[in-house]
C-alpha positions, 0 to 999 in steps of 0.5 A: 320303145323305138317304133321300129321294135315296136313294128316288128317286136312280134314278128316272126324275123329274118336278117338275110346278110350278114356283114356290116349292115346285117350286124347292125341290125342284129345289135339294134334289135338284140339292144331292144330286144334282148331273148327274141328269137332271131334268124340269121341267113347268108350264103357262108356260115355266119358267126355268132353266139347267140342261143337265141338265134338260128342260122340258115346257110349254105348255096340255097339259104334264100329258100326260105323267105317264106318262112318269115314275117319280116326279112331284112335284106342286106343291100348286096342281096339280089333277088332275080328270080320271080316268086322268091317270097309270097306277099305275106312276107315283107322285105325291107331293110335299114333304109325304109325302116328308117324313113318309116319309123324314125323321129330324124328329118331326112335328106336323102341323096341317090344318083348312078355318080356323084351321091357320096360327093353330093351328100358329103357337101351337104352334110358340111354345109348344114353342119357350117350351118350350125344345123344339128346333122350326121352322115350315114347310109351307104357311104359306110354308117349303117342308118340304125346307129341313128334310128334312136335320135329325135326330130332336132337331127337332119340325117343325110343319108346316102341312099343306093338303088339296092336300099332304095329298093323295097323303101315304102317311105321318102325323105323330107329333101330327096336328090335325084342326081342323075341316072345312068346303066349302073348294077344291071346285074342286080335287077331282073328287069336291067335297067327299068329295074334299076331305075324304078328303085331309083324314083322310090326316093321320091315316089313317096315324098308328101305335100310339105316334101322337096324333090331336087333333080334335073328334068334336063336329063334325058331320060325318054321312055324310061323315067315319066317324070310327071308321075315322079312328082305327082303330089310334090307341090313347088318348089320341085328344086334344079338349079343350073350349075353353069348358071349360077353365079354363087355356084360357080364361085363356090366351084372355082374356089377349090381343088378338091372339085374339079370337073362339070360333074362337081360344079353340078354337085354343089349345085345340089347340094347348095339347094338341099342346104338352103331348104334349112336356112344355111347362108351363103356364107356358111356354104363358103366356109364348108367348101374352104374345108372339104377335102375332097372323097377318097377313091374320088379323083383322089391325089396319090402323089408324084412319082417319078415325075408322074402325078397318080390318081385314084378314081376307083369310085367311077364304075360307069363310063360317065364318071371316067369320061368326066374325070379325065376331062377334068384332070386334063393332062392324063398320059396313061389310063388305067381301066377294066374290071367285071363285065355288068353288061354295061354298053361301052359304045360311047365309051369306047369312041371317048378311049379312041379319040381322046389325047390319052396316049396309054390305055391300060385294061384290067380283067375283064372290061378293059381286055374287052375294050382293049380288043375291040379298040384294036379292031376299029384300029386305033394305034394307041399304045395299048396294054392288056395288064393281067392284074393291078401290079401289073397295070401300074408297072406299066404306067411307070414304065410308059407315063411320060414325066409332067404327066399323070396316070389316072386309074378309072375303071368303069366297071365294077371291081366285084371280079378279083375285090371286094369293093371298089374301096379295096381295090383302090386301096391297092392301087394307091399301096402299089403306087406308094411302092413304086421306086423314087 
């Protein structure tokens, strides 16, 4: 028996959430576990046929943790008020059950930007490798579909703060890529909340573990990073993209990685894959064949004369800040979404003085922006789009021919979509549309 069933098999149980990753949960404890009885929470009424599972739902459907032995939390699921559960009940997830319970070596990737790009890398490299890998986790495979395998797999999972959350567990290789103000909205204390589920990556780790990160980042007064590797004998892994010679070969090599950020990825990522032994030619050959991330600095096409891009994945300042500078020719921005709190101070001054000459703001984000830049008087040529068609109306009409538009949001897209994915999605279908 799987030692997760074997954890929980006479628990009193609670899967809260119930999409993709609640789903799994469910068919991996029903493939174990056929007649137990199961509890389904969710704000709408979950669908399912099951008569041995009672569902709760409905506005207040998160009052009744208490009820349960073991509730597995969703990562969308935000807790934001105090005493929501008592200590006798423990909240968990697919993430930390798997660290906990489950046979595969982990490598463990998380970051405010660049965790997909980084794990995708490294899950090519181990693979050229001829390292018996997979890739799962938050960039779209519930880790359960894996929970079964032995210890001759390396898992590269993606892991974000929200499945970090509540881990009582760390990977064998954990990459801390960086940590800015992302889903403040997620914790009740902002960002030291976001932060502290962040370092749970690591906080775990044991003697013979490998910690991956930049101590160069300047995380004053909030990260203590002697406490983060407490235990962690050398090496405690950074290299120095812009340092490194085989780093930087690997960067040029390829168009799907350009900007400092991507150097700064395969450097990790060249780290991790080095832990297990992969050459230097192996990590040759899965850069000459990565494709780059769609939603990631993605290539649209040319129309009109204009190049699109699609970089819906960047909901933070920094990444969009990052891709233009890496595109390099960019004449119309397009960005804005929900409002997360998020500081645009510096982001604003970036908008103002940079060489983009067209600023197109989507609800709500980019209005704000939009409003304040004219207070500091900028002159751009500024638009307040009230949705997608319109924004991309507008770079037709306005995107000077040679030149690209790029959508880039920083902020999230939660406000008018689902997901980022969806709304890049229709960024790039609108494009498509556009008359050649």
């Amino acid at each position: 028996m799987s030692r997760i069933i074997e954890y929980i098999k006479d628990k009193k149980i609670l899967i809260l959430g119930f999409g993709r990753e609640g789903k799994s949960t469910y068919s991996y404890i029903r493939k174990h576990l056929p007649e137990k009885e199961l509890f389904i929470g969710d704000r709408n009424q979950p669908q399912i046929e099951d008569e041995n599972v009672s569902v709760i739902y409905g506005e207040n459907y998160l009052g009744c943790l208490g009820d349960f032995d073991i509730v597995f939390k969703s990562p969308g699921i935000a807790f934001l008020e105090d005493d929501m559960y008592p200590e006798t009940t423990e909240i968990t997830c697919q993430t930390d059950m798997f660290l906990r319970f489950c046979d595969p070596v982990v490598v463990g990737i998380t970051g405010s930007k660049g965790k997909t790009t980084t794990s995708t890398l490294i899950y090519e490299m181990l693979k050229a490798g001829g390292v018996n890998t997979c890739l799962i986790g938050n960039i779209g495979v519930p880790v359960f579909e894996k929970a079964d395998e032995g210890d001759d797999l390396v898992a590269v999972i993606e892991m974000s703060s929200h499945q970090l959350e509540f881990t009582k567990a760390s990977p064998h290789v954990a990459v801390l890529v960086n940590i800015y103000e992302e889903h403040l909205d997620h914790y009740k204390t902002g960002f030291e909340g976001y932060v502290g589920a962040k370092l749970n990556i690591a906080l775990h780790q044991k003697n013979n573990d490998v910690l991956i990160y930049n101590p160069e980042q300047d995380l004053t007064g909030v990260v203590d990073w002697d406490k983060v590797i407490r235990g962690i004998p050398t090496p405690v892994t950074f290299t120095s993209a812009a340092e490194d010679e085989f780093v930087n070969e690997l960067w040029k090599s390829t168009e799907h990685l350009k900007g400092e950020h991507n150097r700064q990825d395969i450097a990790y990522a060249l780290a991790a894959a080095r832990v297990f032994g992969v050459s230097d030619e192996a990590a040759r050959l899965a850069i000459s064949g990565f494709g780059g991330i769609e939603h990631r600095m993605e290539y649209v096409g040319v129309i009109n004369d204009v190049t699109y891009y699609n970089d819906s994945i960047a909901t933070i300042p920094t990444a969009v800040m990052g891709a233009v500078k890496a595109i390099g020719n960019v004449d119309s921005h397009i960005f804005g979404g929900l409002d997360r709190g998020i500081d645009y101070t510096d982001f604003i001054e970036f908008l103002k003085n940079n060489n983009v000459k067209n600023l197109i703001g989507l609800p709500e984000t980019g209005h704000m922006i939009i409003e304040e830049l004219k207070k500091q008087g900028c002159t751009k040529n500024m638009i307040c789009a009230k949705d997608m068609a319109d924004a991309v109306e507008n770079a037709d009409k306005y995107t000077e021919k040679g030149k690209s538009c790029l959508f880039s949001p920083a902020a999230a897209s939660y406000n008018y979509y689902k997901n980022f994915e969806e709304k890049g999605k229709h960024f790039k279908k609108l494009v498509q549309q556009l008359t050649k």
